[in-house]
MITIMI-806365 format. One record per residue (C-alpha): x, y, z; residue in one letter; residue number from 1; chain. Coordinates in Angstrom, 3 decimals. Layout:
@X->X	Y->Y	Z->Z	type->A	seq->NUM	mol->A .
...
This chain:
@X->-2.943	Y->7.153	Z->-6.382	type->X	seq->1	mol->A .
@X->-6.537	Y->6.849	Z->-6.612	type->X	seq->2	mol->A .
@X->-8.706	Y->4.016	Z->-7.834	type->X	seq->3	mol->A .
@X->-10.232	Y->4.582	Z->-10.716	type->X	seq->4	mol->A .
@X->-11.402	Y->0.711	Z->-11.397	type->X	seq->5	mol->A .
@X->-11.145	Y->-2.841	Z->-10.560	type->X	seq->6	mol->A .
@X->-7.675	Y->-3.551	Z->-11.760	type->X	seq->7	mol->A .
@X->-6.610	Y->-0.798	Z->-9.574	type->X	seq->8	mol->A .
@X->-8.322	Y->-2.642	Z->-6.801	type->X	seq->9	mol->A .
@X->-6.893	Y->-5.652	Z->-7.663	type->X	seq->10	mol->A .
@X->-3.080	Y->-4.423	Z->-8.385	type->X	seq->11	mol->A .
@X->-2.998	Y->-2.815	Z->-4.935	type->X	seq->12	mol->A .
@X->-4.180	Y->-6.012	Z->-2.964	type->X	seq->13	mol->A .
@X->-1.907	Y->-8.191	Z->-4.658	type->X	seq->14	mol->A .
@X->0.999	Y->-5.892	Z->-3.984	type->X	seq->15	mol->A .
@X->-0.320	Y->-5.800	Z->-0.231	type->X	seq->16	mol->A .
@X->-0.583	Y->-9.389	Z->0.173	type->X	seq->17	mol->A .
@X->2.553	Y->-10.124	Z->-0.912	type->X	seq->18	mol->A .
@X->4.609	Y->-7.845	Z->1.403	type->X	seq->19	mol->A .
@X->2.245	Y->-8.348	Z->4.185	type->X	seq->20	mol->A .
@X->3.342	Y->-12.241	Z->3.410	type->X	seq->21	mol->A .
@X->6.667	Y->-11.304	Z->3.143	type->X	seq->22	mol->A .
@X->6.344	Y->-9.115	Z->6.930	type->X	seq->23	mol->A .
@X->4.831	Y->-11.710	Z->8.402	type->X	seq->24	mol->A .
@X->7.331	Y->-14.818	Z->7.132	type->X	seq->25	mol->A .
@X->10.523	Y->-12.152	Z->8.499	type->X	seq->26	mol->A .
@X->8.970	Y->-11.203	Z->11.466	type->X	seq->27	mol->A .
@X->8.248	Y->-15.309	Z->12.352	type->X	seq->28	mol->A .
@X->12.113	Y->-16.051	Z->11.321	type->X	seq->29	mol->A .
@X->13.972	Y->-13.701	Z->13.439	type->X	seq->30	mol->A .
@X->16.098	Y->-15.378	Z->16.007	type->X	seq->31	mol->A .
@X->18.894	Y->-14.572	Z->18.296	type->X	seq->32	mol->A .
@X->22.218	Y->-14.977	Z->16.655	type->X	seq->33	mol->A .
@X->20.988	Y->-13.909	Z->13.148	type->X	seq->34	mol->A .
@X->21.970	Y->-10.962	Z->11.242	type->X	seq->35	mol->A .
@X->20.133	Y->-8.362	Z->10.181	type->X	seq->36	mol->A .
@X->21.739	Y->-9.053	Z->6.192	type->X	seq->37	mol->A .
@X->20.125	Y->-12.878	Z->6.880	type->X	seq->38	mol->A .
@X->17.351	Y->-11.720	Z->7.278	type->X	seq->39	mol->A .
@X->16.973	Y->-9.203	Z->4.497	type->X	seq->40	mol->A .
@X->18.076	Y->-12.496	Z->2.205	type->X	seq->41	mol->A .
@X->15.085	Y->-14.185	Z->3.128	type->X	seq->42	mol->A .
@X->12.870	Y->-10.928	Z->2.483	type->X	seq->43	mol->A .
@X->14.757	Y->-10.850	Z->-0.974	type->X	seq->44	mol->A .
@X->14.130	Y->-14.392	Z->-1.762	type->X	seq->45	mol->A .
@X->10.551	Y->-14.495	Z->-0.877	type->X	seq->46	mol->A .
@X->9.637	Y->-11.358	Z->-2.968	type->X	seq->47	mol->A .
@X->11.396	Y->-12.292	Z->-6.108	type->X	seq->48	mol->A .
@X->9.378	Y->-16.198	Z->-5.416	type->X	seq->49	mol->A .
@X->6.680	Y->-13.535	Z->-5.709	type->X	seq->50	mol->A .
@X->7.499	Y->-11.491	Z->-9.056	type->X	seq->51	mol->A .
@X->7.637	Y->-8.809	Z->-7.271	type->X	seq->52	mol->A .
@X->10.456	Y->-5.833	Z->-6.896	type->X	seq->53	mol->A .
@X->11.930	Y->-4.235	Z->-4.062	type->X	seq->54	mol->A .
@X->10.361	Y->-0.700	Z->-3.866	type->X	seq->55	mol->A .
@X->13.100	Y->0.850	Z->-1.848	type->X	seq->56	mol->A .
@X->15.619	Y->-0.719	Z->-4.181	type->X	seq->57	mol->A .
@X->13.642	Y->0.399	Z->-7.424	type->X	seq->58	mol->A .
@X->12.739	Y->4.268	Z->-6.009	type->X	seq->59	mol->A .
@X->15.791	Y->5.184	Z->-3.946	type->X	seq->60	mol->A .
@X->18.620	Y->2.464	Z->-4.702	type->X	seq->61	mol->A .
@X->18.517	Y->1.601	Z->-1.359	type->X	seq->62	mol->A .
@X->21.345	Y->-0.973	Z->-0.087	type->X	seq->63	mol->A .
@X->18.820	Y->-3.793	Z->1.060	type->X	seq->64	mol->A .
@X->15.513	Y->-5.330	Z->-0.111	type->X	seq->65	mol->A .
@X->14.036	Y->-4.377	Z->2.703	type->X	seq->66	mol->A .
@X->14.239	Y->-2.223	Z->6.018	type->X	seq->67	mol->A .
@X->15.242	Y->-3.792	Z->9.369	type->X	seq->68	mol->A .
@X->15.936	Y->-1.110	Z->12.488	type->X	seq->69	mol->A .
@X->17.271	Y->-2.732	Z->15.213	type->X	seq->70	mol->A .
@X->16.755	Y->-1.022	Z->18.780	type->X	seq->71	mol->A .
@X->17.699	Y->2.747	Z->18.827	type->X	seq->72	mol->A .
@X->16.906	Y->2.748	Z->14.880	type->X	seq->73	mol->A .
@X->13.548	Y->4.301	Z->13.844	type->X	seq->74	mol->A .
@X->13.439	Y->3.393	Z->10.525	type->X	seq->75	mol->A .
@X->15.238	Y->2.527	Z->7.445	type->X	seq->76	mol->A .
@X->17.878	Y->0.820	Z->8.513	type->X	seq->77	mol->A .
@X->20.258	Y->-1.094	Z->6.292	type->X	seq->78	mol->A .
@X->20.851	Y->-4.738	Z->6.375	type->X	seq->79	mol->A .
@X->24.077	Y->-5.485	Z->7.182	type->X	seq->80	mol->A .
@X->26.196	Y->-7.766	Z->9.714	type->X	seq->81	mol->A .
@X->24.580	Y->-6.760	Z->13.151	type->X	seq->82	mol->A .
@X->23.993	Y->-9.758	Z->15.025	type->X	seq->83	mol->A .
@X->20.432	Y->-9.769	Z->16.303	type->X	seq->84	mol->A .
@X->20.355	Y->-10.772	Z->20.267	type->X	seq->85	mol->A .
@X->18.117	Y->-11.566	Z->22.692	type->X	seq->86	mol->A .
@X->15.712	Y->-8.400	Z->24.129	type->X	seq->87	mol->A .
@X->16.239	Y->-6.772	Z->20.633	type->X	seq->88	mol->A .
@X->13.350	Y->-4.202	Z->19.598	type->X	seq->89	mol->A .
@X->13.573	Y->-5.620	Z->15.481	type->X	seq->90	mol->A .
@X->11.288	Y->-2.866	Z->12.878	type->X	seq->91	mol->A .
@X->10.786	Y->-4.821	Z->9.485	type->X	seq->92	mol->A .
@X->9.220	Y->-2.528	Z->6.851	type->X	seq->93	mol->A .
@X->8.734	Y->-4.387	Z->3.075	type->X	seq->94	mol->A .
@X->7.228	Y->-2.282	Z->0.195	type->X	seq->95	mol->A .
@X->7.235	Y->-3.692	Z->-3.080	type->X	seq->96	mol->A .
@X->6.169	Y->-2.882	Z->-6.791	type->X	seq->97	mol->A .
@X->3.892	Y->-6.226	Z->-8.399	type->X	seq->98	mol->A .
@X->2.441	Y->-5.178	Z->-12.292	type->X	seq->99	mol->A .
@X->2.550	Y->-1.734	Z->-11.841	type->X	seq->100	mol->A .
@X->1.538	Y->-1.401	Z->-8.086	type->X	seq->101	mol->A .
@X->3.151	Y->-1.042	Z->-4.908	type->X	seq->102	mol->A .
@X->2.342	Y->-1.204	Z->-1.450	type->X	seq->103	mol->A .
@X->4.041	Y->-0.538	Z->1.971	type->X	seq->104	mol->A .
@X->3.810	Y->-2.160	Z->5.427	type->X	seq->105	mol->A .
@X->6.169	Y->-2.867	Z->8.583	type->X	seq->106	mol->A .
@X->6.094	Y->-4.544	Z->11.999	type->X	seq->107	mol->A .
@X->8.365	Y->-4.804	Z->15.102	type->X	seq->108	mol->A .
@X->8.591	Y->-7.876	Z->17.483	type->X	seq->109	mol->A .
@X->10.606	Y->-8.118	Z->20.490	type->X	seq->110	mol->A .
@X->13.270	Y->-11.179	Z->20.539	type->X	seq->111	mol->A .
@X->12.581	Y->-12.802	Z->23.879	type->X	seq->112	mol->A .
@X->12.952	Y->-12.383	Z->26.678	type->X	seq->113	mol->A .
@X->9.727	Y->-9.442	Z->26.831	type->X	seq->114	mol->A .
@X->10.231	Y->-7.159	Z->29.287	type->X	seq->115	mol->A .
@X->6.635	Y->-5.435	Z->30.134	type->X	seq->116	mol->A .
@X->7.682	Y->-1.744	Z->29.150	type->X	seq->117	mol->A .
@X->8.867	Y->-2.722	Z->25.125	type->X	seq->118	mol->A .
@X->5.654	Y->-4.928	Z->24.942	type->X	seq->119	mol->A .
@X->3.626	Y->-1.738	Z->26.077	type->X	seq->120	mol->A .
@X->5.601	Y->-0.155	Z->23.725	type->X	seq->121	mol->A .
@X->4.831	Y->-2.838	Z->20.867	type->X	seq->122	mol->A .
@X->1.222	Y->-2.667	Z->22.037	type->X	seq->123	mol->A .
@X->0.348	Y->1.154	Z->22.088	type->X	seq->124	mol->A .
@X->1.809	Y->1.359	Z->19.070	type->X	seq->125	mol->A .
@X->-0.948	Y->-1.104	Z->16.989	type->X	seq->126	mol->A .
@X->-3.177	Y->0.302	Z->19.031	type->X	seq->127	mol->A .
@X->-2.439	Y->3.721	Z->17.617	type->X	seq->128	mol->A .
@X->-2.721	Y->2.367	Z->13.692	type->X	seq->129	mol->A .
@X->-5.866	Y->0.754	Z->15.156	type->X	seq->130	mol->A .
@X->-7.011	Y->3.500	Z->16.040	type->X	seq->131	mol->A .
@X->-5.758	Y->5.951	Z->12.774	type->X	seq->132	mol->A .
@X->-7.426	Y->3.359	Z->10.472	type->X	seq->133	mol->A .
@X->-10.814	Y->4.327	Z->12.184	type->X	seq->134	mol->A .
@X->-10.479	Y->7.888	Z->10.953	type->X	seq->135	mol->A .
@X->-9.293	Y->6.942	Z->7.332	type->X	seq->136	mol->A .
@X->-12.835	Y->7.510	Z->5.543	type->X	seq->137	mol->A .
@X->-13.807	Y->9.869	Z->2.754	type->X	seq->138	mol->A .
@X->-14.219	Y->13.269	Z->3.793	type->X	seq->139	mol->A .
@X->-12.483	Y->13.068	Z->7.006	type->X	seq->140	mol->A .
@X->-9.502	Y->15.374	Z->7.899	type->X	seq->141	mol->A .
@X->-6.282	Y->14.132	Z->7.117	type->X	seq->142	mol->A .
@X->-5.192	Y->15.383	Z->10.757	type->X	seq->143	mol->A .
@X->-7.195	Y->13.320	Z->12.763	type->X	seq->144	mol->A .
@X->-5.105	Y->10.291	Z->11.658	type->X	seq->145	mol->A .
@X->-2.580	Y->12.397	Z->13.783	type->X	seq->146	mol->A .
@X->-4.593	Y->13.137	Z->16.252	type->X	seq->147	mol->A .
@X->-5.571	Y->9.286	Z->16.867	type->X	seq->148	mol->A .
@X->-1.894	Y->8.616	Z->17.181	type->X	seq->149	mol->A .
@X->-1.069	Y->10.848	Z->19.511	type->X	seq->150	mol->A .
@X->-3.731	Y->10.559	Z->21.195	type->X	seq->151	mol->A .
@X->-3.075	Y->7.372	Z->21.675	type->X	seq->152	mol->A .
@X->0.444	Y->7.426	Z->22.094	type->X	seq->153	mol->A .
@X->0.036	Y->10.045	Z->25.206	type->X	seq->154	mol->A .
@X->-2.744	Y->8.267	Z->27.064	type->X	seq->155	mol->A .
@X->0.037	Y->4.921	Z->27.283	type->X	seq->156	mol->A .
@X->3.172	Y->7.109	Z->28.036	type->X	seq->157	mol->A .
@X->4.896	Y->7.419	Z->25.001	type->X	seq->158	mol->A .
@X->6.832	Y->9.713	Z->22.545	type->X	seq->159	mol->A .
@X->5.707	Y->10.217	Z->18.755	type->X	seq->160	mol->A .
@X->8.381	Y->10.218	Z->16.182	type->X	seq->161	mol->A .
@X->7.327	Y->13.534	Z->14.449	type->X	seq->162	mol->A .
@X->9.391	Y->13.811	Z->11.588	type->X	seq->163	mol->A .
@X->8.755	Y->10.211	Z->10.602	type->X	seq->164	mol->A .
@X->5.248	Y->9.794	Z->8.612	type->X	seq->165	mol->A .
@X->2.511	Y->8.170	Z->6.410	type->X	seq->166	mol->A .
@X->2.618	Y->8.828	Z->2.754	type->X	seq->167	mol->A .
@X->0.232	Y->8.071	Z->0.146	type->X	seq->168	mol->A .
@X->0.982	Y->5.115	Z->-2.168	type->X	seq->169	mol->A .
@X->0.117	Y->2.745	Z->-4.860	type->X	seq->170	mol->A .
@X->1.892	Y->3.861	Z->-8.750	type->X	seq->171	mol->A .
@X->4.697	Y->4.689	Z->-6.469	type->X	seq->172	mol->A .
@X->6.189	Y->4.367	Z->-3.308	type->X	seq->173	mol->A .
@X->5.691	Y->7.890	Z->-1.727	type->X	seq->174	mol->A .
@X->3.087	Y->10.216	Z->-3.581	type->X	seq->175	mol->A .
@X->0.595	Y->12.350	Z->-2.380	type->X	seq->176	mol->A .
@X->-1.253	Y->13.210	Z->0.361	type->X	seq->177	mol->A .
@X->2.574	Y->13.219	Z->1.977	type->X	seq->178	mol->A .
@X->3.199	Y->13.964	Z->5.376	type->X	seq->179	mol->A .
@X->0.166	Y->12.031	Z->6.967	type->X	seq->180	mol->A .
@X->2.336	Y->12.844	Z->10.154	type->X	seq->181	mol->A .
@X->1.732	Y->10.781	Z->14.216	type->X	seq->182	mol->A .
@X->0.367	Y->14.425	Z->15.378	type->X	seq->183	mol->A .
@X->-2.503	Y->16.773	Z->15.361	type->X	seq->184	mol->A .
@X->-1.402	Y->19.364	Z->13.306	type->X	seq->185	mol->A .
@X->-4.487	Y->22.263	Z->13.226	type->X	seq->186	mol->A .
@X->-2.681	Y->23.682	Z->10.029	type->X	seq->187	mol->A .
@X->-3.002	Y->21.228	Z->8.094	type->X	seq->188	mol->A .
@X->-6.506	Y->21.604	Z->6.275	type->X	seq->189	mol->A .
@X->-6.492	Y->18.540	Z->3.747	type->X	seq->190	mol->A .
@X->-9.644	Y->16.150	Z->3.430	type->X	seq->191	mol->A .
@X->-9.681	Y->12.015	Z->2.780	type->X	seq->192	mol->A .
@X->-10.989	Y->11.410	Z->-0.827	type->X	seq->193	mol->A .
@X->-12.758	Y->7.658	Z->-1.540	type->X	seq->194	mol->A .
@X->-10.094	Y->5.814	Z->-3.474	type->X	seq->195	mol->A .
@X->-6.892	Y->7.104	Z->-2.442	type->X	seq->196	mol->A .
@X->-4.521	Y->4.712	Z->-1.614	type->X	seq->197	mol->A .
@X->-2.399	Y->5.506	Z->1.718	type->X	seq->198	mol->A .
@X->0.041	Y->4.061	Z->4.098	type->X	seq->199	mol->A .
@X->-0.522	Y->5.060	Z->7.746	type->X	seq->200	mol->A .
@X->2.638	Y->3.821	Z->10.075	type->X	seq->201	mol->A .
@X->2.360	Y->5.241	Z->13.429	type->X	seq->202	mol->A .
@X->6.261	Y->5.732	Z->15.036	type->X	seq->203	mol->A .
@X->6.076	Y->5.597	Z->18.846	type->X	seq->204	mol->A .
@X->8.938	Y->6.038	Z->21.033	type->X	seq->205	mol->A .
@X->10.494	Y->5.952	Z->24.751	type->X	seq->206	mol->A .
@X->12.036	Y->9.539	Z->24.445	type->X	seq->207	mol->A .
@X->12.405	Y->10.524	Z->21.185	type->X	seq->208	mol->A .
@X->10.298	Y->13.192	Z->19.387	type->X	seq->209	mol->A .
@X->12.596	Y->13.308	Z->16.125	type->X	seq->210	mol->A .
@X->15.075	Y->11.388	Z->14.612	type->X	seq->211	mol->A .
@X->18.149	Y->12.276	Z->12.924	type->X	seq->212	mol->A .
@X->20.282	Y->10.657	Z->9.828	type->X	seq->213	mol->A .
@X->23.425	Y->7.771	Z->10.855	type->X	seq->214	mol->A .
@X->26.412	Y->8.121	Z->9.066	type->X	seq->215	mol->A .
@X->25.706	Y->5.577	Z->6.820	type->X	seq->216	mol->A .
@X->23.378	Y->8.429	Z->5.263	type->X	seq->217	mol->A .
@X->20.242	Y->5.734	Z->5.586	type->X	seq->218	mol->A .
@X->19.396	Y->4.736	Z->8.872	type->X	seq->219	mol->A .
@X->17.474	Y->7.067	Z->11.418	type->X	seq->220	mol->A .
@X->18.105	Y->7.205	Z->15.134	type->X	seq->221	mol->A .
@X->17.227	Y->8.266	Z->18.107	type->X	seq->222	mol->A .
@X->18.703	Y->9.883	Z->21.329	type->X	seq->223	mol->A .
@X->20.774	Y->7.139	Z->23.352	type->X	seq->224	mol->A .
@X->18.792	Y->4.421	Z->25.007	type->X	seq->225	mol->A .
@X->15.483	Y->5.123	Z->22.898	type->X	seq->226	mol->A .
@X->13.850	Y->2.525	Z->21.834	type->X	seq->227	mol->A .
@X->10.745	Y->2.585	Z->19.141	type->X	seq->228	mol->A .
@X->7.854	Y->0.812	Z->17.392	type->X	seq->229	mol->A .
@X->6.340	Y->0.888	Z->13.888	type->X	seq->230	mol->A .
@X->3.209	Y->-0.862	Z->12.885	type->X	seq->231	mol->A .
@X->1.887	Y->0.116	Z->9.398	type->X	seq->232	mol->A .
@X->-1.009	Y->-1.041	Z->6.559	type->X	seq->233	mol->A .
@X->-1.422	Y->0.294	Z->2.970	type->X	seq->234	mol->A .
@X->-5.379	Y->1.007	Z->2.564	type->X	seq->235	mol->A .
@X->-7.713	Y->1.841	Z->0.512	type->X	seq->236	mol->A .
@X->-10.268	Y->4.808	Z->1.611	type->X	seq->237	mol->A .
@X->-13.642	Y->4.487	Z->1.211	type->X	seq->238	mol->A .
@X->-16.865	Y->5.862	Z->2.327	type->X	seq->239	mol->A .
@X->-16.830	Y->3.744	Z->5.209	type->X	seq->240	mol->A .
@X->-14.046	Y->1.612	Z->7.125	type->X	seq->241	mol->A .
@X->-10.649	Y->1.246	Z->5.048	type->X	seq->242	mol->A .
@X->-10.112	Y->-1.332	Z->2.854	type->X	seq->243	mol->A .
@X->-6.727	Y->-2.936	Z->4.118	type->X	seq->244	mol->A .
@X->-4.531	Y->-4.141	Z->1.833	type->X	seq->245	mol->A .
@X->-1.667	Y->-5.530	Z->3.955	type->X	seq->246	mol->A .
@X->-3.674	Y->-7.928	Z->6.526	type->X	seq->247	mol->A .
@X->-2.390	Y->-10.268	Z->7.722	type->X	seq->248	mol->A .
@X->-3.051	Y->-13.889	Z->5.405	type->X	seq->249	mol->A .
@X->-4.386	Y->-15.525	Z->8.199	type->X	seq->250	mol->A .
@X->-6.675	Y->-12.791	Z->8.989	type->X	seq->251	mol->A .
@X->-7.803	Y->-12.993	Z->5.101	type->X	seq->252	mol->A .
């Protein structure tokens, strides 16, 4: 979407702040010996608390309220009886409609013990949205969001996920600009406008370049043994630094 006033503004920060609440609060509960279905309860409980909806529920009927990918899962994983353990690489992506408005974010944590490569891994890959929410401004190629990833994803010795991306966001879950992909693509010719809403989630990985559907027709994977990251904020573009919707509370 774009913003056209104030009560645009307004929908898509209270949307953000209540995911990124609801991130932050699953992130902070996960513990060894939990399962993944546990901790979807908690993510379900805290947004209804909210008034708000369950975006992958409402758009795709998805079997969960929210997203958990445990280890060699990328991304949308289903909540479900595996038992989180200690060492566990745990994704947690909430998006959520509020009065009309959604928004999308994620994070990953490591369940200690932290071994140094997967919190390299957990720390390139914030570095990377860091450093793809410095290109978000009006006017700016959509492909140096890309670039930025990669970029940044190379320099620390890891793998994009290229057939995972950003999307924009804000009436809807996915709309346009779609395919804000974790590359530099030179094709792709499309410009930054002030007021569009996006979601930029970088996907890094150990050895993975794409993923591929599980069984469960849901859940995307990597090769054996890979292990990823996802880090992602819903934003508002302007004609100067983004407007973030999904900070974190404490960081107001």
């Amino acid at each position: 979407m774009t913003i056209e006033n104030q009560k645009d503004i307004d929908g898509v920060l209270n949307a953000g702040r209540v995911v990124a609440n609801v991130r932050d609060a699953m992130l902070a509960a996960i513990e060894p010996g939990m399962t993944t279905a546990e901790l979807d309860e908690l993510g379900a409980e805290l947004l209804a608390r909210a008034g708000a909806r369950s975006a992958p529920r409402l758009a795709y009927d998805f079997p969960g309220a929210t997203c958990i990918s445990v280890n060699e899962e990328a991304a949308h994983g289903i909540p479900g009886g595996r038992v989180i353990r200690a060492g566990d690489i745990v994704n947690v992506d909430v998006s959520a409609e509020l009065d009309g408005y959604f928004a999308d974010t994620g994070g990953t944590i490591v369940v200690p013990p932290v071994t140094a490569s997967k919190a390299r891994l957990c720390h390139a890959t914030q570095l990377a949205l860091r450093n793809a929410l410095a290109e978000a401004t009006a006017g700016a190629p959509i492909n140096r969001i890309g670039k930025a990833i990669q970029q940044t994803a190379k320099s620390h010795g890891f793998k994009v996920i290229r057939n995972l991306a950003g999307h924009g966001v804000g009436r809807s879950l996915h709309e346009e600009p779609t395919d804000i992909v974790g590359y530099f693509d030179r094709r792709d010719t499309r410009r930054l406008r002030a007021g569009q809403v996006i979601a930029i989630e970088p996907f890094l990985s150990t050895r993975s370049t794409y993923v591929v559907e599980a069984e469960d027709g849901w859940t995307l994977v990597g090769e054996p043994g890979n292990l990823s990251a996802q880090y992602e904020h819903t934003v508002i573009v302007t004609n100067g630094a983004p407007i973030i919707a999904t900070l974190s509370e404490s960081r107001g």
